[in-house]
SEVO-507509 format. One record per residue: x, y, z of N, C-alpha, C in turn. Coordinates in steps of 0.001 Angstrom, whole numbers. Example, Ala and Ser with C-alpha at 12.3 -4.5 7.8 and 13.67 -1.06 7.14 Angstrom:
BEGIN
tipa nu: 13190 | nv: -5690 | nw: 7800 | cau: 12300 | cav: -4500 | caw: 7800 | cu: 13200 | cv: -3300 | cw: 7800
tipa nu: 12850 | nv: -2250 | nw: 7080 | cau: 13670 | cav: -1060 | caw: 7140 | cu: 12900 | cv: 30 | cw: 7870
***
This chain:
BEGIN
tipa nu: -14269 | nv: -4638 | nw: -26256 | cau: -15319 | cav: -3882 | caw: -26868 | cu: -15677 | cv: -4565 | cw: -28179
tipa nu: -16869 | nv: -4496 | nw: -28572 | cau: -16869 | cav: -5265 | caw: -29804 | cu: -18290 | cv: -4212 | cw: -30463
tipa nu: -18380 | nv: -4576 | nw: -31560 | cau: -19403 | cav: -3663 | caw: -32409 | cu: -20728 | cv: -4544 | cw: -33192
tipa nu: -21785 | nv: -4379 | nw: -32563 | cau: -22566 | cav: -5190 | caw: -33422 | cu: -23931 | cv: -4534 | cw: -33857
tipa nu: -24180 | nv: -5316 | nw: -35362 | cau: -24922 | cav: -4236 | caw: -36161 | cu: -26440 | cv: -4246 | cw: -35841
tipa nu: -27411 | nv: -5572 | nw: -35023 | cau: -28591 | cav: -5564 | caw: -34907 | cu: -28417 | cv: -6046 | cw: -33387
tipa nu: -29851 | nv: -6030 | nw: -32953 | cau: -30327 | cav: -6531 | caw: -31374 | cu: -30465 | cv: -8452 | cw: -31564
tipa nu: -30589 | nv: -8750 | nw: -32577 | cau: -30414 | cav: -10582 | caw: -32673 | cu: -29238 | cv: -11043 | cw: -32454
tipa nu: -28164 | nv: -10387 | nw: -33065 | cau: -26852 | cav: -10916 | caw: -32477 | cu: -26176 | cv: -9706 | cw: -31667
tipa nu: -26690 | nv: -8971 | nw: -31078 | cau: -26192 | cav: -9041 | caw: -29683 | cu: -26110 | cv: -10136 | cw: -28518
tipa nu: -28046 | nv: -10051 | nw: -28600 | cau: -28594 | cav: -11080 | caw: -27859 | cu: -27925 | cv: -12804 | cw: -27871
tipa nu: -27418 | nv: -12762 | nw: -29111 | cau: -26891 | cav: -14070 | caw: -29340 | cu: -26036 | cv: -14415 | cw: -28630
tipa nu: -25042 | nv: -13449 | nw: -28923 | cau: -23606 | cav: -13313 | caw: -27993 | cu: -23885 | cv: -12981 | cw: -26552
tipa nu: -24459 | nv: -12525 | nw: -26387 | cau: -25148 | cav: -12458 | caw: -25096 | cu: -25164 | cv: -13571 | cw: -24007
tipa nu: -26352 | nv: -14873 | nw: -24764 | cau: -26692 | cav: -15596 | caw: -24506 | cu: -25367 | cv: -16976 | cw: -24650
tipa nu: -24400 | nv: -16785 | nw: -25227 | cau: -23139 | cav: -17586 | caw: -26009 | cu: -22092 | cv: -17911 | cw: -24823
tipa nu: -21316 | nv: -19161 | nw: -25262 | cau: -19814 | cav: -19016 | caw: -23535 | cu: -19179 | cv: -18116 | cw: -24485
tipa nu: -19094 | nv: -17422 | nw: -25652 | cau: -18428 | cav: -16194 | caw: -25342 | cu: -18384 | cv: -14785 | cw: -24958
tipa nu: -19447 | nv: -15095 | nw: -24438 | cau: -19487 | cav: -13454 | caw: -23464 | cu: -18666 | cv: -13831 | cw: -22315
tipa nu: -17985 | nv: -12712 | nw: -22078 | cau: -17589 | cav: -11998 | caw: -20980 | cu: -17407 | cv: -12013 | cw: -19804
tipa nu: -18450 | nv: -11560 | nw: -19012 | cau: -18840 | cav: -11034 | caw: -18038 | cu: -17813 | cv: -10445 | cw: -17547
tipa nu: -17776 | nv: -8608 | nw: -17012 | cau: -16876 | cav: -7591 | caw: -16647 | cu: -16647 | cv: -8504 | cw: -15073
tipa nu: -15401 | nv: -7478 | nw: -14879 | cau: -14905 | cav: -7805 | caw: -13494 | cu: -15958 | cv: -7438 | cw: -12085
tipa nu: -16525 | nv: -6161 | nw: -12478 | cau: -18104 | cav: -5822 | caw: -11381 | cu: -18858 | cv: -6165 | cw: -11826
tipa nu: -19207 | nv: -7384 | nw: -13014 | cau: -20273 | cav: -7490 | caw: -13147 | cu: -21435 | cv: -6492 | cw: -13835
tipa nu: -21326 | nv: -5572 | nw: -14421 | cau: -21752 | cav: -4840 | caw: -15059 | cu: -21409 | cv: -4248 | cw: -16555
tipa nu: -22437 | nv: -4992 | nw: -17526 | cau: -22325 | cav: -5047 | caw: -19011 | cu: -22798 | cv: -3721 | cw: -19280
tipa nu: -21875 | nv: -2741 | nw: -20319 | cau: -22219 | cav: -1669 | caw: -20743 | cu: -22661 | cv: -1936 | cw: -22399
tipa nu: -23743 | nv: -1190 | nw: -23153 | cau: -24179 | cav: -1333 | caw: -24147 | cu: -24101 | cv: -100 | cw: -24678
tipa nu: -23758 | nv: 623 | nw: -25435 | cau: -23659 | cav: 2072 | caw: -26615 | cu: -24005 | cv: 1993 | cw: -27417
tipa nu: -24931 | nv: 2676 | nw: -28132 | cau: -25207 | cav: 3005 | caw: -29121 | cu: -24036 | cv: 3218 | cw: -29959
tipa nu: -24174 | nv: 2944 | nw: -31140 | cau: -22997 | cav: 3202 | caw: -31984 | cu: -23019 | cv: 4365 | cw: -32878
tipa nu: -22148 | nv: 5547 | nw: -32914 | cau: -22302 | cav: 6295 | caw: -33116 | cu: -21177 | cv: 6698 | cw: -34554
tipa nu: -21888 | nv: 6657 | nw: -35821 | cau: -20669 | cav: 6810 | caw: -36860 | cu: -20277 | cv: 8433 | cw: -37060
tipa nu: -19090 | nv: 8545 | nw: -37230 | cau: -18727 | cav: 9668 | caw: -37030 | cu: -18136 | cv: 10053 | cw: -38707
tipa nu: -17935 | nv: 11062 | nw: -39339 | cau: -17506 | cav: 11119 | caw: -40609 | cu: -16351 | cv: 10845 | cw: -40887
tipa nu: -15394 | nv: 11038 | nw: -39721 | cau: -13686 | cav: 10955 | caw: -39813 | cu: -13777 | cv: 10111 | cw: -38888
tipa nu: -13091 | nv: 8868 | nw: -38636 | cau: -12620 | cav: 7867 | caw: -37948 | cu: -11693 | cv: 8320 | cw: -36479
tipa nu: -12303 | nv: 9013 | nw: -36168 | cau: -11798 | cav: 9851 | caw: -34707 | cu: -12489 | cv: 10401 | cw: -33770
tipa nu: -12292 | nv: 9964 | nw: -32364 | cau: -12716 | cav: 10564 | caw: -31223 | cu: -11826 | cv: 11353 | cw: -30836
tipa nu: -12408 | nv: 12257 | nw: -29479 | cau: -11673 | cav: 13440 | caw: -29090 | cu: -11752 | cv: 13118 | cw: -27476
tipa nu: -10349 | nv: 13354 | nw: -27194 | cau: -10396 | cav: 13185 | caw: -25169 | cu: -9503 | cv: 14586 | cw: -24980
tipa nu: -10382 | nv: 14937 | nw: -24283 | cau: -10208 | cav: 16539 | caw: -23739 | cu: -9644 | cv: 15892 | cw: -21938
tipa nu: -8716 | nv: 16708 | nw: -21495 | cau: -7703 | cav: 16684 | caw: -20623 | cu: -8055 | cv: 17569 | cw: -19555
tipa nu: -8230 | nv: 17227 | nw: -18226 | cau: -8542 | cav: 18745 | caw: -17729 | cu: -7459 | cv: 18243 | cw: -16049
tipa nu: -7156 | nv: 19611 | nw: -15819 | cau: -6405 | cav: 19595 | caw: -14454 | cu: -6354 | cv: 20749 | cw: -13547
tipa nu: -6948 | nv: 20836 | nw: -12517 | cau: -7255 | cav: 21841 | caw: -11722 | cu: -8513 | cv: 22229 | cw: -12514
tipa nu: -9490 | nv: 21525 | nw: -12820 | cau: -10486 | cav: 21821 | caw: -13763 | cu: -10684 | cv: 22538 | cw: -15015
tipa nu: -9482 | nv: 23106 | nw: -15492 | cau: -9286 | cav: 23457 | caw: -16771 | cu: -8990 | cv: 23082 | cw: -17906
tipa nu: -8849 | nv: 22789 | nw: -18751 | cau: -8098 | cav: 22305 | caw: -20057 | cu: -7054 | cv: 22497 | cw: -20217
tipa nu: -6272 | nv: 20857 | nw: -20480 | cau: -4799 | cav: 21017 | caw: -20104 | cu: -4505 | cv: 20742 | cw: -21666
tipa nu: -5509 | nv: 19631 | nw: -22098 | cau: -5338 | cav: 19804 | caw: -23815 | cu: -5878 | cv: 18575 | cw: -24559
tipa nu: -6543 | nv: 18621 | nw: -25397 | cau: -7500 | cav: 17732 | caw: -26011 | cu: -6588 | cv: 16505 | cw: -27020
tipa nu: -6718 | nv: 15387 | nw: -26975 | cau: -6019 | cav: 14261 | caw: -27827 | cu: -7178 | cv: 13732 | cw: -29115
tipa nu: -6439 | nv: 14043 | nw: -30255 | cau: -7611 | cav: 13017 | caw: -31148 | cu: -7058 | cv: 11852 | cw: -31536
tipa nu: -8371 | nv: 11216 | nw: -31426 | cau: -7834 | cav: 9427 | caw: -31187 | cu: -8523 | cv: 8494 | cw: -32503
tipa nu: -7339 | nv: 8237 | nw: -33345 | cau: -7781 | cav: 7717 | caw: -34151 | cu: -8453 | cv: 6071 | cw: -34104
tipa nu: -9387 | nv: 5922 | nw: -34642 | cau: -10568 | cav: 4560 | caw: -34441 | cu: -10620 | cv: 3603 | cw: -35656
tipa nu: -9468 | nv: 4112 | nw: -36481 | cau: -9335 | cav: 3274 | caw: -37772 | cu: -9728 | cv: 1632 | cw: -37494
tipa nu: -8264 | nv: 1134 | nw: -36168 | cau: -8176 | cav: 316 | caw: -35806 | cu: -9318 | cv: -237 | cw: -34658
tipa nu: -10161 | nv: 436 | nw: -34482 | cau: -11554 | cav: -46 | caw: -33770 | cu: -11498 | cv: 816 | cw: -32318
tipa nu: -12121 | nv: 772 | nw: -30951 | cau: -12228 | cav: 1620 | caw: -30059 | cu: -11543 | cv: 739 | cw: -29098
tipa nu: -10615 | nv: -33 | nw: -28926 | cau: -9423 | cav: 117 | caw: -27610 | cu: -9000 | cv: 1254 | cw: -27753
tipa nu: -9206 | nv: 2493 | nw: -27368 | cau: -8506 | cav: 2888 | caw: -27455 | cu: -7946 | cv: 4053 | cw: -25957
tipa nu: -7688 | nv: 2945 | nw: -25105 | cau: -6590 | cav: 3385 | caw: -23733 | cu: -5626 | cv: 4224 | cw: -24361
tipa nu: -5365 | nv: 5476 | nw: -23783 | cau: -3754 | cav: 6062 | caw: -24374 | cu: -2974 | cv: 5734 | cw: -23500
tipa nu: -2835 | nv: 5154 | nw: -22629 | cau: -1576 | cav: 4635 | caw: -21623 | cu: -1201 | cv: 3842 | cw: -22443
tipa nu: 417 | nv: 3978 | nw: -22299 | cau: 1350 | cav: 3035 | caw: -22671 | cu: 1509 | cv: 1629 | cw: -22175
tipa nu: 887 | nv: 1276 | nw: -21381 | cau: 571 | cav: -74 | caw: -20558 | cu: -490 | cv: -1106 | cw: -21345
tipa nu: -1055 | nv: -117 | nw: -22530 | cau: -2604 | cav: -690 | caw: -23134 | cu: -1780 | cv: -838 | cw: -24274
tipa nu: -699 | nv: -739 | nw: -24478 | cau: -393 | cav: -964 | caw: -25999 | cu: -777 | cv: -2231 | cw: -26566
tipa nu: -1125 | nv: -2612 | nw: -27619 | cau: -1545 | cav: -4010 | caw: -27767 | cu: -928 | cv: -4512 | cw: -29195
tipa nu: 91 | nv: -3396 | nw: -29623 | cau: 746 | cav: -4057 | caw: -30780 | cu: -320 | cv: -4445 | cw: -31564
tipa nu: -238 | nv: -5746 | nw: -32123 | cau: -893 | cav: -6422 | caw: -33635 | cu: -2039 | cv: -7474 | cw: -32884
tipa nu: -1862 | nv: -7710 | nw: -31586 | cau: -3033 | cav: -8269 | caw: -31117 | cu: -4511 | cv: -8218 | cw: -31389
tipa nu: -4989 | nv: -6866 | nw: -31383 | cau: -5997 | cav: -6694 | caw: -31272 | cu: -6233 | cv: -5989 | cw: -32779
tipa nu: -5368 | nv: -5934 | nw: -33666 | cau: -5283 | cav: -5076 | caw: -35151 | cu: -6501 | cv: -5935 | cw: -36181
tipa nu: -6818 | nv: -5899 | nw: -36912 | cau: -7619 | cav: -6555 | caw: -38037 | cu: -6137 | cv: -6985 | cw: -38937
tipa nu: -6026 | nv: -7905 | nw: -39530 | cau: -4926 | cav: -8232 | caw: -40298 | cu: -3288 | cv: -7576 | cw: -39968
tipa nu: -3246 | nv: -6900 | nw: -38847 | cau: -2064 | cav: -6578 | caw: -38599 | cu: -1878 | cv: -5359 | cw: -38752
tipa nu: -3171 | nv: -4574 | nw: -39613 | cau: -3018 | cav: -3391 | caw: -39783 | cu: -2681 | cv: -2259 | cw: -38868
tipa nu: -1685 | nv: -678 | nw: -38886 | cau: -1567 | cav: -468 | caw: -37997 | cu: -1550 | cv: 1301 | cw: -38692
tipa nu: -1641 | nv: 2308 | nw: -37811 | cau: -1876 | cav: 3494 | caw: -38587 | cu: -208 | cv: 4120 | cw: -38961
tipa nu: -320 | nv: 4798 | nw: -39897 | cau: 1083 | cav: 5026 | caw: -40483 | cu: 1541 | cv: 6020 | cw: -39303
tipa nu: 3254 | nv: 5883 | nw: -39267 | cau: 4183 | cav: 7107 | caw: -38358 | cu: 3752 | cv: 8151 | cw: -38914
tipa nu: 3454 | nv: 8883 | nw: -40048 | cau: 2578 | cav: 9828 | caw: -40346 | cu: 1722 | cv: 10275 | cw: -39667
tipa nu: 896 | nv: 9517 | nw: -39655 | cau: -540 | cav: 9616 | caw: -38786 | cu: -718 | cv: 9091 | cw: -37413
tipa nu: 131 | nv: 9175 | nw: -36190 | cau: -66 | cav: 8633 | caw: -35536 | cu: -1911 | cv: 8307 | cw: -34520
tipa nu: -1610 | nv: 7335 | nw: -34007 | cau: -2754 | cav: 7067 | caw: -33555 | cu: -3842 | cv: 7833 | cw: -32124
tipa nu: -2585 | nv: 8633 | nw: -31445 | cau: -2830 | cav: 9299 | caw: -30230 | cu: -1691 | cv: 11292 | cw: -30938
tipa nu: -2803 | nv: 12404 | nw: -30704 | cau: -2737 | cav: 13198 | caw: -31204 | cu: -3220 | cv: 14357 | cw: -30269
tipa nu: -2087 | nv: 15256 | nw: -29661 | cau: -2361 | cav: 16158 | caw: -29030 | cu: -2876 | cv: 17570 | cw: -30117
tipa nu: -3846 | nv: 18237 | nw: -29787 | cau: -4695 | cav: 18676 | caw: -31153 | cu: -3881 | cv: 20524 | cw: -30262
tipa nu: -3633 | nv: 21409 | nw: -31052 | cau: -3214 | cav: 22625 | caw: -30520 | cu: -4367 | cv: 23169 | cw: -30507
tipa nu: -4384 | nv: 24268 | nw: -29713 | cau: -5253 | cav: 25405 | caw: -29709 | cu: -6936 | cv: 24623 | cw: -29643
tipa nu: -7192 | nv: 23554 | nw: -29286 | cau: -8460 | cav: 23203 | caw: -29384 | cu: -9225 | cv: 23861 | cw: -28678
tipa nu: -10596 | nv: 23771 | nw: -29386 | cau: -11873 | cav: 25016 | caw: -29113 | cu: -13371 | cv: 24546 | cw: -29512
tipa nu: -13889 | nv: 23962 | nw: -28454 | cau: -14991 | cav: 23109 | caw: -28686 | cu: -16126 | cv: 23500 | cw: -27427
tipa nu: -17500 | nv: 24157 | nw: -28066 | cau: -18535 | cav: 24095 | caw: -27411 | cu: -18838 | cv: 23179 | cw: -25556
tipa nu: -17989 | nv: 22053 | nw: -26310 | cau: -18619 | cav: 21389 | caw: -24684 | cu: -17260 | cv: 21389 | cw: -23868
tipa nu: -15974 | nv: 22136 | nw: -24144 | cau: -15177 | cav: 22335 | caw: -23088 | cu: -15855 | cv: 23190 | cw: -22039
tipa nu: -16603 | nv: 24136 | nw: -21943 | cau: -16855 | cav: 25077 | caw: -20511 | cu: -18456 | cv: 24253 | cw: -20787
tipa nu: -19020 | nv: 23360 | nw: -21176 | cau: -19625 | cav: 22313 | caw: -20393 | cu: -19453 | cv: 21673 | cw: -19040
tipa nu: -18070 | nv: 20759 | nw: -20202 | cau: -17099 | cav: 20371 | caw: -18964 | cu: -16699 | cv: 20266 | cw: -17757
tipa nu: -16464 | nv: 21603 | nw: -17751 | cau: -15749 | cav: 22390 | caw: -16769 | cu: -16175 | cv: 22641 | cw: -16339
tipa nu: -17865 | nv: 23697 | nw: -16455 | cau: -19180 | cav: 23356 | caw: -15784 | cu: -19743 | cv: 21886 | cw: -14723
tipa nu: -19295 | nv: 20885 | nw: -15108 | cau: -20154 | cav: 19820 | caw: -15082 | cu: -18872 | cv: 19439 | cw: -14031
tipa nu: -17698 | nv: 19077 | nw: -14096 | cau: -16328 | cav: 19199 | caw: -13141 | cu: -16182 | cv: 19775 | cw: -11747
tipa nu: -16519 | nv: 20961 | nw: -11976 | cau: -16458 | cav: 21932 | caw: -10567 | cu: -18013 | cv: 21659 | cw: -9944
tipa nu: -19000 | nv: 21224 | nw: -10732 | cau: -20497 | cav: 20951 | caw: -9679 | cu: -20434 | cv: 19558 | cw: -9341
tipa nu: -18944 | nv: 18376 | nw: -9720 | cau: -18871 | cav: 17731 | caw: -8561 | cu: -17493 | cv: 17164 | cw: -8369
tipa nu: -16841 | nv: 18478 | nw: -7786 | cau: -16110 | cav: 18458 | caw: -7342 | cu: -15036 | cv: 17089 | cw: -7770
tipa nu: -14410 | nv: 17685 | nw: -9396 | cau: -13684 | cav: 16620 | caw: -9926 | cu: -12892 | cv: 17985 | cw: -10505
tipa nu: -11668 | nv: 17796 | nw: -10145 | cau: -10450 | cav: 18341 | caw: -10624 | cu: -9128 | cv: 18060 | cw: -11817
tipa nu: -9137 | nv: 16835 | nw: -11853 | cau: -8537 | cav: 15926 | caw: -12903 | cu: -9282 | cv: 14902 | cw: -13346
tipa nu: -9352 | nv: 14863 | nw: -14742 | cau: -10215 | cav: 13886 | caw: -15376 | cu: -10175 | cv: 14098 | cw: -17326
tipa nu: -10638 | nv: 13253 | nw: -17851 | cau: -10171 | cav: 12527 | caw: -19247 | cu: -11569 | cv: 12278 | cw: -19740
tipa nu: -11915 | nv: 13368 | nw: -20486 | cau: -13220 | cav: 12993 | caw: -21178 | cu: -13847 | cv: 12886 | cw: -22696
tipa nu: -14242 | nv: 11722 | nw: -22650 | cau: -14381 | cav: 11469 | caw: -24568 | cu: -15707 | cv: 11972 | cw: -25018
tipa nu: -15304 | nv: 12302 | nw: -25842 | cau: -16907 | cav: 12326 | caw: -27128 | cu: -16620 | cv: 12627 | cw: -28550
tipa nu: -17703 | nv: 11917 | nw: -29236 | cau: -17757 | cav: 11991 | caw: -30734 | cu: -18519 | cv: 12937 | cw: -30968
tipa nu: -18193 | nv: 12984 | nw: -32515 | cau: -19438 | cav: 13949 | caw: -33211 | cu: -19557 | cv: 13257 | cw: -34346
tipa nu: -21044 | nv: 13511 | nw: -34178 | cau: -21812 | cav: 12785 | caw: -35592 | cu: -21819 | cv: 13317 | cw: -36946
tipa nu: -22357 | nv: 12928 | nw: -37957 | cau: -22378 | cav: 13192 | caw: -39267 | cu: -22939 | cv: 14871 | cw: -39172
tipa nu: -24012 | nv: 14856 | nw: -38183 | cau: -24625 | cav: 16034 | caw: -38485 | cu: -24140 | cv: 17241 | cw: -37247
tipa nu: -23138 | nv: 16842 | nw: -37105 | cau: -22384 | cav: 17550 | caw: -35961 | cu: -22414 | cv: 17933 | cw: -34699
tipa nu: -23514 | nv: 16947 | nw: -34347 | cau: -24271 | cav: 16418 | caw: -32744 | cu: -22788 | cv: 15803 | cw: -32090
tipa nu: -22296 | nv: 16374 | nw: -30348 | cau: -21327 | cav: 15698 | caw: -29697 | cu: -22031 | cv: 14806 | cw: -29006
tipa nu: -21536 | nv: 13630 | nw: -28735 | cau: -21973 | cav: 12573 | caw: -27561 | cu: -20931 | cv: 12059 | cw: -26743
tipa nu: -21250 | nv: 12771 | nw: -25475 | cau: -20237 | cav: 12193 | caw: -24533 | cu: -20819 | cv: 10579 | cw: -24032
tipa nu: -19509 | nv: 10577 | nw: -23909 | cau: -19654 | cav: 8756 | caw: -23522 | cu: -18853 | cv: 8431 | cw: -22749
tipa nu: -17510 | nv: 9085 | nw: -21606 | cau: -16868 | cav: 8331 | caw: -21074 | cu: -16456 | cv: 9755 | cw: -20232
tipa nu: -16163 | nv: 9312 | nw: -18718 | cau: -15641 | cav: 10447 | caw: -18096 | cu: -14532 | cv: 9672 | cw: -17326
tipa nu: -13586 | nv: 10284 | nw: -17621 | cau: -12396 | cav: 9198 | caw: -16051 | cu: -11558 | cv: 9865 | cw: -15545
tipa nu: -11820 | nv: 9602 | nw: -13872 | cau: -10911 | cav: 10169 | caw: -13393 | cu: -10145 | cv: 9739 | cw: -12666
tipa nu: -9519 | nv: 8953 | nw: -13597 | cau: -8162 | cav: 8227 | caw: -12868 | cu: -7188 | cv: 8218 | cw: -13916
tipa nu: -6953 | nv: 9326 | nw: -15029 | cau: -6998 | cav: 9701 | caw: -16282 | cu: -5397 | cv: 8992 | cw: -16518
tipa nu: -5335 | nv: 8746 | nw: -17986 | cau: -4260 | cav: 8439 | caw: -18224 | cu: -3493 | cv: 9646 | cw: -19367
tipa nu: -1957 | nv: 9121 | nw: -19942 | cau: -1714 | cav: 10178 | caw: -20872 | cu: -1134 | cv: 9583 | cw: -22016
tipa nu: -767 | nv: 9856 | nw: -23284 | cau: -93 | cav: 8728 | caw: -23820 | cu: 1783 | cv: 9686 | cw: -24440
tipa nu: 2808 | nv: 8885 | nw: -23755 | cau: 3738 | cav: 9547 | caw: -23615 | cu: 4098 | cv: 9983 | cw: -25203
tipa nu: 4131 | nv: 9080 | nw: -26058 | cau: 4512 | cav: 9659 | caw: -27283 | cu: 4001 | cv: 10758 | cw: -27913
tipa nu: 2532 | nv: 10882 | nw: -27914 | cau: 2134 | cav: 12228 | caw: -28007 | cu: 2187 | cv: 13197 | cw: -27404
tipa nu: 2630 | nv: 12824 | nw: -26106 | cau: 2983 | cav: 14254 | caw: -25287 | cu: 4369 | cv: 14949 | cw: -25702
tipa nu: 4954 | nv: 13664 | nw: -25961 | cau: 6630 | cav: 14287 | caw: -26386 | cu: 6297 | cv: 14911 | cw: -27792
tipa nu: 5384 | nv: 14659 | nw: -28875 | cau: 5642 | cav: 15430 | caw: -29691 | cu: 5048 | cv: 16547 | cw: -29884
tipa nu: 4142 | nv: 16914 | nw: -28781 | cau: 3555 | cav: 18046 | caw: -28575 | cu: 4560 | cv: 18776 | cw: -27525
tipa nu: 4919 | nv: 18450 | nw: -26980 | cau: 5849 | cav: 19060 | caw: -25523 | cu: 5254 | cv: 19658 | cw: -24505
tipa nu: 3708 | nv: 18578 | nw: -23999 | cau: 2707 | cav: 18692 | caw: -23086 | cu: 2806 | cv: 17998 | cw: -22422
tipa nu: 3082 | nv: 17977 | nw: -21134 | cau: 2876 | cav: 16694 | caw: -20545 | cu: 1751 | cv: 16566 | cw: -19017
tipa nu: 1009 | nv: 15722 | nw: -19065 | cau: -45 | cav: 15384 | caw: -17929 | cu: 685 | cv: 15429 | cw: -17202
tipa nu: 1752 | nv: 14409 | nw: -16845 | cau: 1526 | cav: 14461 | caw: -15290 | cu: 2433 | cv: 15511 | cw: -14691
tipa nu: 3440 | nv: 16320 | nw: -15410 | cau: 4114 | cav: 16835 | caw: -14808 | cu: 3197 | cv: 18273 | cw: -14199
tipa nu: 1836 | nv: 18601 | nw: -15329 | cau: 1181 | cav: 19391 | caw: -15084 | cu: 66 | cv: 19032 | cw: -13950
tipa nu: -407 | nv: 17550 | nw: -13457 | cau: -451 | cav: 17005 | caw: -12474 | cu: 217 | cv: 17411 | cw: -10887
tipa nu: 1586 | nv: 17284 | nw: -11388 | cau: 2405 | cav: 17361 | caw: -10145 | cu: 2520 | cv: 18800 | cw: -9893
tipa nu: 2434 | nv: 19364 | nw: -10852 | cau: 2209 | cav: 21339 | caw: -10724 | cu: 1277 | cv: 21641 | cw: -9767
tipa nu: 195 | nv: 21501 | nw: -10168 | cau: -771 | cav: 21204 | caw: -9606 | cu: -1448 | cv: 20999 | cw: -8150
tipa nu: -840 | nv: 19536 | nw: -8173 | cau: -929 | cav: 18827 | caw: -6788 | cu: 453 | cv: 20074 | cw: -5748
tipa nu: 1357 | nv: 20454 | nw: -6081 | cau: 2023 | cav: 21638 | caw: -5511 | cu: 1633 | cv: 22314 | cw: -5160
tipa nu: 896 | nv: 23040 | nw: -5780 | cau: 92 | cav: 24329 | caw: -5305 | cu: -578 | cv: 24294 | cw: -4541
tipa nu: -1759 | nv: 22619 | nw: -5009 | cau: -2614 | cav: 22458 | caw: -3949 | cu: -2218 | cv: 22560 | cw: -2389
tipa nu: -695 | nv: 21490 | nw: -2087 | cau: -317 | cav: 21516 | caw: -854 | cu: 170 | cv: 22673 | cw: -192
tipa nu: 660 | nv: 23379 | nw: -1122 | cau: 1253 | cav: 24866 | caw: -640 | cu: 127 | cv: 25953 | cw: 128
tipa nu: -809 | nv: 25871 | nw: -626 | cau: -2121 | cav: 26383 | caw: -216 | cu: -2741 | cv: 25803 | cw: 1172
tipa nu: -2337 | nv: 24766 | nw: 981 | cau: -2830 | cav: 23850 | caw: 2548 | cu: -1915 | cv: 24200 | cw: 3631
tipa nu: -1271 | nv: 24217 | nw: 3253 | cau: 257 | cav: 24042 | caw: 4253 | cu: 769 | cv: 25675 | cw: 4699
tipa nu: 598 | nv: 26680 | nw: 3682 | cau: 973 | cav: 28326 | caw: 3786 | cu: -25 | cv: 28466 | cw: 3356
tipa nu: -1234 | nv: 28994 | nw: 4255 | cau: -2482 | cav: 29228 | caw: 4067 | cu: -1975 | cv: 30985 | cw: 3491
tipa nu: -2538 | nv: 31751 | nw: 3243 | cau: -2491 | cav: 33224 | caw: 2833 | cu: -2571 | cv: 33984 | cw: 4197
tipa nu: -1251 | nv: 35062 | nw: 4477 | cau: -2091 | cav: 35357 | caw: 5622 | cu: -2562 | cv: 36469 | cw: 5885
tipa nu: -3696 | nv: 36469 | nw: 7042 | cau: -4794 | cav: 37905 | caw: 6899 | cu: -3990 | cv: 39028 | cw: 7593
tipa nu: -4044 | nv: 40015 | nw: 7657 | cau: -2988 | cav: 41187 | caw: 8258 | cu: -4005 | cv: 41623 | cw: 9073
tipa nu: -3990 | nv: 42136 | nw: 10180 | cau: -4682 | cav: 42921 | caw: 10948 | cu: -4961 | cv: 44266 | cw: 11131
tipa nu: -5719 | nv: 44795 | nw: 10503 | cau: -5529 | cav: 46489 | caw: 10733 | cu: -5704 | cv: 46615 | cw: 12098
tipa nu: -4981 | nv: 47743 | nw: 12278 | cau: -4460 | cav: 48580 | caw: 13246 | cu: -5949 | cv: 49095 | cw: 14172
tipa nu: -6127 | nv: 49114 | nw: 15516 | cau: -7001 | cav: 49687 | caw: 16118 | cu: -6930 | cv: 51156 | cw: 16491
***
């Protein structure tokens, strides 16, 4: 991901051997959206509900995968910089309560998506912009342990019920003639 401030050097880089090109072949472009606090928000959902929202700090720029597989250490840091144990960088938020959760959840169940990981900012003037929906969602373990939430086990809850329901359908009783 990279951030650039006009359409001349986009185009530049664009046109440069250091572009890219994605694995399908398909270049995404965003608007850049400054936010007042250096943080995005990924809201969690499973069985289409809210399992629990992460705020994701952007100090260090927008990699920001919460799987533990994406860790990138000092690689990808500006001078090495890294956010203090204080402040960690992945943040399960309690009790979160935001306008576009029963969006969401709205927008989830009309197509038929049950688990999924969705980001958006808010702007200076307190406009949200969603920008990313995935549903092949990830979790990031350290913040789950210090919240004592965890995806996938609420995943595997989940996926239980589902089969139980499949498997021991409910059954209808027959009244009596």
């Amino acid at each position: 991901m990279r951030l650039f401030h006009d359409v001349a050097t986009l185009a530049s880089y664009a046109a440069s051997s250091a572009f890219e090109d994605s694995v399908d072949g398909v270049t995404l472009v965003q608007e850049y959206i400054r936010a007042p606090e250096p943080f995005i928000t990924r809201v969690e959902f499973i069985g289409g509900k809210l399992l629990y929202a992460v705020r994701v700090d952007t100090t260090l720029g927008f990699e920001i995968c919460p799987a533990d597989v994406c860790e990138i250490g000092d690689a990808m840091c500006p001078v090495g910089e890294r956010p203090s144990p204080e402040a960690p960088r992945f943040q399960v938020v309690d009790d979160f309560r935001h306008p576009n959760v029963e969006r969401y959840q709205r927008f989830l169940a009309a197509n038929g998506i049950e688990i999924a990981g969705i980001e958006f900012i808010v702007d200076g003037a307190g406009e949200a912009y969603t920008y990313d929906v995935n549903t092949n969602t990830n979790y990031n373990s350290a913040a789950e342990a210090r919240a004592g939430r965890y995806g996938m086990r609420a995943i595997a809850s989940f996926l239980g019920r589902e089969l139980k329901a499949l498997y021991n359908p409910p059954l209808s009783i027959a009244k009596p003639r």
